[in-house]
N, C-alpha and C positions, 0 to 999 in steps of 0.2 A: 504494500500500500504506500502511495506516495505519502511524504509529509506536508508539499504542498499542493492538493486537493481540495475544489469545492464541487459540490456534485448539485444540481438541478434546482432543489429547493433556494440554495442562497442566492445563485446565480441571476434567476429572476424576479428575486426582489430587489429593489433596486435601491431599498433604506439599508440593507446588508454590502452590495455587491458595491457600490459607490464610494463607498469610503475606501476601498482597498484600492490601494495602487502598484505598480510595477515599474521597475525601473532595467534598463539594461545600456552600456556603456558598451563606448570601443578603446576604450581605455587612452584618449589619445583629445579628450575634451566635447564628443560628440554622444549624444544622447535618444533613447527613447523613453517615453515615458508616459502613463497612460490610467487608467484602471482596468480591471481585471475584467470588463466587462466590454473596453474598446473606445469605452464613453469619453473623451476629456472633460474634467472638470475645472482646471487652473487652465490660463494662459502656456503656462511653460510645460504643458503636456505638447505631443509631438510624437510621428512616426518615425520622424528624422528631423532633429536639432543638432545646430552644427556651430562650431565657434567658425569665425571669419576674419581671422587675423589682418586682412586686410582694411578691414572696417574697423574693426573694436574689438577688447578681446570677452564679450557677451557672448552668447548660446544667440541663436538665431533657426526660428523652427520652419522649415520649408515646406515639407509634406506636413499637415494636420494630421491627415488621414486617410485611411484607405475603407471606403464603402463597397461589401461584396453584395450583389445578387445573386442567388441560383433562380431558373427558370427551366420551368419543366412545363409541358403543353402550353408553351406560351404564356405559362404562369411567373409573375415574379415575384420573389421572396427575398426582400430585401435584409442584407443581415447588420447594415449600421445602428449606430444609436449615436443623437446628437439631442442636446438639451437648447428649448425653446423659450420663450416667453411665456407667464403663467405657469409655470414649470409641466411642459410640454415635452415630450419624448419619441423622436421619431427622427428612423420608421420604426423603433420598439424593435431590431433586431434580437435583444437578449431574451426574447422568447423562445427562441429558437436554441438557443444552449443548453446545451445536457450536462457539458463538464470543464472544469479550468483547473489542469496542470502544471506544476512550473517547477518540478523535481528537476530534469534536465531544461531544456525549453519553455517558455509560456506555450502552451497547448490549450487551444478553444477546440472543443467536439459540439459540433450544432449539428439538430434534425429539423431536417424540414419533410414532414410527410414521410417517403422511405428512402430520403435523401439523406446520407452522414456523411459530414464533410469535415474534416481535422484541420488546425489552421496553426501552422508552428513557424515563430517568430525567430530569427539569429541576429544579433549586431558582431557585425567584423570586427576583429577586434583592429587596431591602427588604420581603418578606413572609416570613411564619410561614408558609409553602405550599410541598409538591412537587409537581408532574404525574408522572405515569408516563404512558406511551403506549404500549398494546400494539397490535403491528399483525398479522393472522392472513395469512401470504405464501402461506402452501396449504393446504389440506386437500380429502381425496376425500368428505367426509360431515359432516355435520350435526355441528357440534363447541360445545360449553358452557362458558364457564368461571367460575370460583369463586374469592371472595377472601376469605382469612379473618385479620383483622387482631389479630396480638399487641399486646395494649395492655401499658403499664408505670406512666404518670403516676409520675414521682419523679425524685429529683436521679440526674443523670448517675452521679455518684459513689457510689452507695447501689446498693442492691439490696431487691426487694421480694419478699415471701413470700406463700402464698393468708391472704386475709382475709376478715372478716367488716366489714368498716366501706366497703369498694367501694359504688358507685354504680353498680348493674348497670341502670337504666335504659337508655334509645335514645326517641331521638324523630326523628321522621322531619323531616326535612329533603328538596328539589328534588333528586331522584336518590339519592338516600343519607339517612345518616342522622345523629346529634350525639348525642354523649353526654360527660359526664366522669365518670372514677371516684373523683375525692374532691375537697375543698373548697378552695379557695383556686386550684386549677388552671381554667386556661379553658377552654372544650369543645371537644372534638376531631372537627372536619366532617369527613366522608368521604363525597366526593361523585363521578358519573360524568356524564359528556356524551351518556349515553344512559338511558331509563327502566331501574332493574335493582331486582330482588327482592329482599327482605331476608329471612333467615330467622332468628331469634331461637334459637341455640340456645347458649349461655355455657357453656364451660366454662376451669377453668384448666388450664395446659399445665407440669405442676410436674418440675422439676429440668434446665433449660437453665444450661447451662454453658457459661463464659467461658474456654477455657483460657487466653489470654493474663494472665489475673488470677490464674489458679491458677498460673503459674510468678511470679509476683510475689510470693505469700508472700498474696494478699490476700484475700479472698472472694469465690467465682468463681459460686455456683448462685443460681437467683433463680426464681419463676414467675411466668408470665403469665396473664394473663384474656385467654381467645378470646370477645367475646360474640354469635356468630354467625357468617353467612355472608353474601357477596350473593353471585349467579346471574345471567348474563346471557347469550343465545348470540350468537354472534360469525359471520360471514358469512368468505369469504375474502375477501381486500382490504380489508376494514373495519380501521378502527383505531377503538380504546375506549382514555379517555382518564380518568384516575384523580386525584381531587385530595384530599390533605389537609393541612387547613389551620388556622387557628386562629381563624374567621370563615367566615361562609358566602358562597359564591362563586356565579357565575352560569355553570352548564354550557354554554351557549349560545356563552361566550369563551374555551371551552380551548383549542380549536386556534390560535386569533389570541392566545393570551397565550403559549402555546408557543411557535408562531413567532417571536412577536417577544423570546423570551429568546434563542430559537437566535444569532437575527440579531445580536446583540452580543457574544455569545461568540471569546474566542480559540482557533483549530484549532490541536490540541497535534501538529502536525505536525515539530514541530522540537526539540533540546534547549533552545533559548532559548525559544521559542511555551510547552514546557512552565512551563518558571520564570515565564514571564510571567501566566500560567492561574494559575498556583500562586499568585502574587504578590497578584494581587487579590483571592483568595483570603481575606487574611487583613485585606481591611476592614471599616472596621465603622463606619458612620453609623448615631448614633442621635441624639435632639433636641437635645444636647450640643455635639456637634462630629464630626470625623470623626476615625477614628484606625483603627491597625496591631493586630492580633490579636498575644500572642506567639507563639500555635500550639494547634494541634489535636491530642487532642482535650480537655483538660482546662485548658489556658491561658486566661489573660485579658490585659487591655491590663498591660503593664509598661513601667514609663520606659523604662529601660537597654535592651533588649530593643527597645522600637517606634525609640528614634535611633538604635539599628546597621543596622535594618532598612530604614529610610526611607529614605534615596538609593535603595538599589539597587532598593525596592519601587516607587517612583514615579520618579524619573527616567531611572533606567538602560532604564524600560521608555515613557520619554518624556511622562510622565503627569505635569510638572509643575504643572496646578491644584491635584491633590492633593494633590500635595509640601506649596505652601503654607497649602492649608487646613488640613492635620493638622498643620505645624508651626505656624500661626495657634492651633488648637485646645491644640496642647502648652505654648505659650510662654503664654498665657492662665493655662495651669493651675499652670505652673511660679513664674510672678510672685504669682502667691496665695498660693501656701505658700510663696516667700520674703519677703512685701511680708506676709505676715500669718496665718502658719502655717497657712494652710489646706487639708487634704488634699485630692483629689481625688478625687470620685465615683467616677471610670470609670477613672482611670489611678493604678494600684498604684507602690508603692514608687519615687513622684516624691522624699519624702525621703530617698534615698539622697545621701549627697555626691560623687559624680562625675557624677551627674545634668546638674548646667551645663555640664562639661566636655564630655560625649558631646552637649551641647544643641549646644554650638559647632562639634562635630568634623562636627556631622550638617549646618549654613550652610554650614559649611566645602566640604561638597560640591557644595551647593548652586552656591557658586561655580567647583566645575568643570567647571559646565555649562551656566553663563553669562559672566559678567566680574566682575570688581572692582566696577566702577562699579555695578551693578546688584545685585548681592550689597551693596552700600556702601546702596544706595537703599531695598532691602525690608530688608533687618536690619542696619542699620547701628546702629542706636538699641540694639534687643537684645541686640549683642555685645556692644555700650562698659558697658549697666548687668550685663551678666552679670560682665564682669570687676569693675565695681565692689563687686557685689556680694560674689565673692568678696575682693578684696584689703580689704576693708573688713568681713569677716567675718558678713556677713548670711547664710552658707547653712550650717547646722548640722553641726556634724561634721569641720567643713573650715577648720583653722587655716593661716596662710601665716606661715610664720617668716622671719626677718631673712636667715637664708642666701635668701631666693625659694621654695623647697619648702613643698610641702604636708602636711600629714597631718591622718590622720583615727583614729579610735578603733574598734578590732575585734576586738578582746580576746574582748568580753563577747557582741558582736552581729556577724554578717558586714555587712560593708559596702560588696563587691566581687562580682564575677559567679561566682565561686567558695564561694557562700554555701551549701555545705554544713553542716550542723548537727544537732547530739542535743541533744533538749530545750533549744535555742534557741540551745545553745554552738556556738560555729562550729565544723567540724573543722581548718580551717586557718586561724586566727588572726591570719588580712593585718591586720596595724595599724603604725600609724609611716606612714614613710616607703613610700608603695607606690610600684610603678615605672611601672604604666599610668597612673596617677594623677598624676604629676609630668610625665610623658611629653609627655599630653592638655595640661596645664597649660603646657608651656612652647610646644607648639604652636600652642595657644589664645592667647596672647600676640602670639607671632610672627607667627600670622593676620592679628587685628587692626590691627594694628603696618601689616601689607603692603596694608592697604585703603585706609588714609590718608594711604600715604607719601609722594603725589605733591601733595598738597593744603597749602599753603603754610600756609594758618593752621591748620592741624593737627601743624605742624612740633614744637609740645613737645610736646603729648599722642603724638608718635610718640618723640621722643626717651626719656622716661620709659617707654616701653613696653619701647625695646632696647633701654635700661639694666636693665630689669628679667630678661628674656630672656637678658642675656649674666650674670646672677648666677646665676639657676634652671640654667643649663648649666652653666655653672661648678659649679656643687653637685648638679648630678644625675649627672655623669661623676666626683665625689669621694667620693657617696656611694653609684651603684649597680654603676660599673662595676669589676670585681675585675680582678685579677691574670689572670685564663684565658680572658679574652675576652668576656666572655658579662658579664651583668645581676644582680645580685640582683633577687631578684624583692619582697622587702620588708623595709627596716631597721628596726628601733626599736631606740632607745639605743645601744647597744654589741651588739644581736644582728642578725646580718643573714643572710637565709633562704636558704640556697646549690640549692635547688631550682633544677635547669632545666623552667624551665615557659614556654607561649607569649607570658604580657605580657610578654616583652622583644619580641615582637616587633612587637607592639603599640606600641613606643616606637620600632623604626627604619620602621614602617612609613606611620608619617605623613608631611605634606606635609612640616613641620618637627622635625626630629629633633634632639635635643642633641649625636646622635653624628654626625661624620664618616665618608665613606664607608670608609675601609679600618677604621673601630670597628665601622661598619654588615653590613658584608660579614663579620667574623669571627663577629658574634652569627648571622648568616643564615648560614652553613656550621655554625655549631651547630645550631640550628633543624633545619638540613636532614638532618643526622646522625640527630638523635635523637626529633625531635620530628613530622617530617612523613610524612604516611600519605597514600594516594589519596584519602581519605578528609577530610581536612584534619590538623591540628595538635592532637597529645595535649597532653593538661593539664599532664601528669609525663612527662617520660625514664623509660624504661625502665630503666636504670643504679640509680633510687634504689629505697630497700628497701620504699618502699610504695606500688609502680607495682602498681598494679590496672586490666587493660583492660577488664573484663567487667562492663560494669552489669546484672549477675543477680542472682536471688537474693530473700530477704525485704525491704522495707522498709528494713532497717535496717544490710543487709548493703550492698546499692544508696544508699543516704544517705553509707556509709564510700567507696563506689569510682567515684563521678558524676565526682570531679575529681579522682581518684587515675589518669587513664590514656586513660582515651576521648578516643576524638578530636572536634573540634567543626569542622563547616564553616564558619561563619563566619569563625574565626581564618585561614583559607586568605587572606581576600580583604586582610587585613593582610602577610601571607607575602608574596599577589602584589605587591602596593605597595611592598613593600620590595626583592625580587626586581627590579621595572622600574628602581627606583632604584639598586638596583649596577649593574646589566645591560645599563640602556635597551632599546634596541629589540632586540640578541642575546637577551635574555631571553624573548621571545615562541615562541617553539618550547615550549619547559620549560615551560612554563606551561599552554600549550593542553592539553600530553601529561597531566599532571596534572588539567583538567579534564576528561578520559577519565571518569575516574573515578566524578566524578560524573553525568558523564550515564548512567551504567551504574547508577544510581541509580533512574532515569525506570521502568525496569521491576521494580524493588522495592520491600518496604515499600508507604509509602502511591506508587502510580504519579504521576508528574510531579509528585515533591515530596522534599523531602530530610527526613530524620530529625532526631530532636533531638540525637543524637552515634550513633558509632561506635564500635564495639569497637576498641582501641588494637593488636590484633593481627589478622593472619588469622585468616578470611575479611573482617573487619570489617564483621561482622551490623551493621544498624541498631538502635538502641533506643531508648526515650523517646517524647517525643512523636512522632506517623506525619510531622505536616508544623510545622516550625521555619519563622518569618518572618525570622529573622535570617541562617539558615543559606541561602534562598532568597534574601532581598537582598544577600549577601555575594558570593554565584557570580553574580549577574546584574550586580553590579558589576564584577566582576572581567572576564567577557565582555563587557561594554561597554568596560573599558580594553582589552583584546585587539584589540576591534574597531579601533579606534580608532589604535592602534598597524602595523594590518595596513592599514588606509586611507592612515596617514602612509606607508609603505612604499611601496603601489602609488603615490601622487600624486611620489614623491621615485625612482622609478626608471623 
């Protein structure tokens, strides 16, 4: 039995079938993305979404969609679904479904009458291309079918209205045919692996709606240009094989180029199999380097965002070439804009100031999944000028004072993962003294410090390192830890933020913590009190006056409540680290029980993929982005340490 199966009942209800979405990647910045039922409900759904480096580096969706007919005695059976006005559905194809697979492929099986027709989806991987594969499993009579493709050309984020400045051309191309609707975009091949008819008949398809954008507050109707039809008839046991691309392809290698994507795919037969699918999901080679998406469907590469995700994205799933090429690729980009302010093309918000620090934390892993010496051997050189370059003030934003502590300036600008903001001003103005931030730092030391400790002529540069170490403790237990257990979460001056929020746990849940275990164990019984959901870990307690769980709403209501309460999966896999380390190996039950949760995730939302956060209460809907790379590398690390733990177990009894 597959694990990701829906069978007939959920399929056609459309309060069930709607909310699940799917996503698939060519790992290369190009995208499909959709619901499990074919419907688009967001803008940024698409058959084919494609970045256009030449324009911007945005997602930009060209095909919307692909509408099939079957026609039997001159009967036709339309199998789309588009959402209307008055919440209107048609032409109500998802009647017609009997089953939605996505173990290997997304697999739609629809009956119409004694007609079964299987409909499986591939994205190439490092091309602008999808296959579809339809295969006809019965019919008692001479059966037709018809494709008729909604075009859009425009950014992901936009929406477009009927015009007059379209390119209603077609020129025929090997099976199909190519056209583009406006300038600067590339032409959109639509090609078959069998001779098929084209019939020129354009029109647009005006007022499809988005509701998932109409409950954001945002603009949700858009038309499309239909410019025709193809026609082909179809045999029983025949499969017809559908490509479109952004280049013209050779019909003659669909079935050999399908096969050979099937054959390197991960079977999402597992909750780990899932994460793992999910995981690679979010790469993205292009003539640059390689790197970590931060998520689907409107993210780009982000610093902070690709090193939380990194371990768990590449090693936790045993894929370290990758690990080091993208951290090759990062440390390249990082050393530019500290060695010579220079921004990054492809990787957003590298000037952030805790950037080195999360650069370190992510080696940091790297070493726990090899040794010292070999962590010592590939970034040994890295760590020593990251630190220098912080304690020597090269990385902007980021002063180190005489007590050891850090701080940074965020008044005016956010400059933490909590970078909520109106009109540029933060809403929660982390500046001074933050406590992830010193946390990373003292651990980031301590690291270093444990790679060269055994190496004789490294004996000062270690000693300067624990002398340095045991002052940042000394001042980070003086300035964050209060009276009731728990953390400030950020000093400046004389004001200190008494918010219980999750970067305290972010500071017991590293390898090196400034607190001791019975300090460590009191902030993790707050945490667990107030802060942890199935879900992962709220931004905010509940307790204070401006917990908001529900990221709904307009724009601007959602910008106020992102970090006022939702919970974020990622924060979970800092929880578990900190958890092992009260706990050790008794802590493995609690842990597994709590990753329940998220595997009960696999069949919502986007399927085999975790959310951008969660609603901080019951039910704890999904919202934000469908698929987070950090919130996916967090639970796969987090099950790799389980594993790991549950190994130590069986070998030790």
């Amino acid at each position: 039995m597959s694990y990701l199966k829906f069978d007939k009942s959920l399929m056609i209800n459309l309060e069930q079938s709607l909310p699940k979405e799917m996503l698939r990647t060519n790992k290369s910045g190009a995208y499909h993305c959709t619901t499990i039922v074919g419907c688009n409900t967001r803008k940024q759904h698409g058959l084919l979404v494609i970045p256009i480096p030449e324009m911007d580096d945005k997602a930009h969706v060209l095909l919307s969609s692909l509408d099939e007919t079957v026609i039997q005695h001159g009967a036709p059976f339309n199998l789309g679904l588009h959402q209307y006005g008055n919440n209107i559905f048609s032409p109500n194809g998802h009647k017609y479904i009997r089953q939605f697979d996505c173990e290997s492929v997304p697999t739609l099986t629809y009956r119409v009458g004694g007609v079964i027709l299987t409909k499986e989806k591939v994205f190439i991987s490092h091309e602008n291309r999808i296959l579809i594969k339809y295969t006809l499993v019965d019919a008692h009579s001479e059966t037709t079918l018809q494709f008729r493709p909604f075009l859009a050309f425009r950014n992901a984020n936009d929406l477009v209205v009927e015009n007059n400045a379209i390119r209603k051309e077609v020129r025929d191309v090997e099976n199909g045919i190519a056209t583009c609707l406006y300038e600067g975009y590339p032409e959109l091949y639509m090609q078959f692996n069998k001779p098929v008819k084209w019939v020129g008949d354009g029109h647009w398809y005006n007022g499809v709606e988005y509701y998932k954008d109409r409950d954001r507050g945002l603009p949700y109707k858009e038309d499309l240009w239909v410019p025709g039809y193809f026609e082909m008839p179809i045999k029983k046991g025949e499969s017809i094989i559908f490509s479109a691309s952004t280049f013209p392809t050779d019909p003659a290698l669909y079935q050999e180029t399908y096969e050979a994507e099937l054959s390197v795919r991960t079977n999402r037969t597992s909750f780990y199999n899932c994460l793992k699918n999910s995981a690679k999901q979010f790469y993205l080679k292009n003539p640059h380097g390689l790197y970590i998406m931060a998520g689907y469907p409107w993210y780009n590469v982000r610093a902070r965002d690709e090193l939380i995700a990194l371990p768990g994205c590449t090693l936790s799933i045993d894929h370290r070439k990758d690990y080091e090429e993208m951290m090759s690729t990062f440390l390249g980009a990082l050393n530019r804009f500290i060695d010579h302010g220079e921004k990054d093309r492809t990787i957003h918000e590298i000037d952030l100031p805790d950037i080195p620090l999360w650069t370190i934390w992510a080696i940091q892993q790297f070493r726990r999944h090899t040794d010292s010496d070999e962590c010592r051997r590939v970034y040994g050189n890295d760590l020593r000028k990251l630190l220098s370059d912080i304690m020597e003030g090269r990385v902007p934003n980021l002063t180190l004072h005489d007590n050891g502590l850090l701080s940074s300036e965020g008044a005016d600008k956010p400059v933490t993962w909590l970078s909520a903001s109106v009109e540029g001003r933060p809403i929660i103005p982390r500046t001074g003294y933050i406590v992830e931030f010193n946390a990373l730092w003292y651990n980031a030391v301590r690291f270093v410090a444990s790679l060269y400790e055994h190496i004789d002529e490294e004996n000062e540069y270690v000693a300067s390192l624990e002398a340095l170490a045991e002052k940042i403790k000394e001042s980070f237990l003086a300035t964050f830890l209060n009276d009731y257990g728990y953390l400030y979460d950020y000093v400046n001056g004389t004001y200190t933020d008494v918010e219980v929020r999750p970067n305290m746990v972010i500071s017991i849940g590293l390898d090196y913590s400034p607190l001791d275990r019975r300090q460590r164990r009191k902030v993790l019984d707050l945490a667990t009190r107030e802060l942890l959901t199935p879900k992962g870990l709220r931004s905010l307690s509940p307790k204070s006056y401006a917990y908001n769980p529900t990221y709904v709403g307009g724009p601007l209501e959602r910008e106020y409540a992102v970090h006022q309460g939702p919970a974020r999966p990622w924060l979970f896999g800092f929880y578990a680290d900190a958890y092992f380390r009260v706990f050790g190996i008794s802590g493995v039950g609690f842990i597994e029980r709590m990753l329940i949760g998220y595997e009960d995730e696999m069949t919502e939302g986007c399927i085999g993929s975790l959310s951008e956060m969660y609603d901080g209460n019951p039910p704890y809907t999904g919202r934000g982005a469908v698929s987070t790379a950090k919130n996916v590398g967090e639970i796969l690390r987090t099950l790799r340490s389980v594993n790991e733990f549950n190994k130590l177990q069986t070998s030790e009894s």
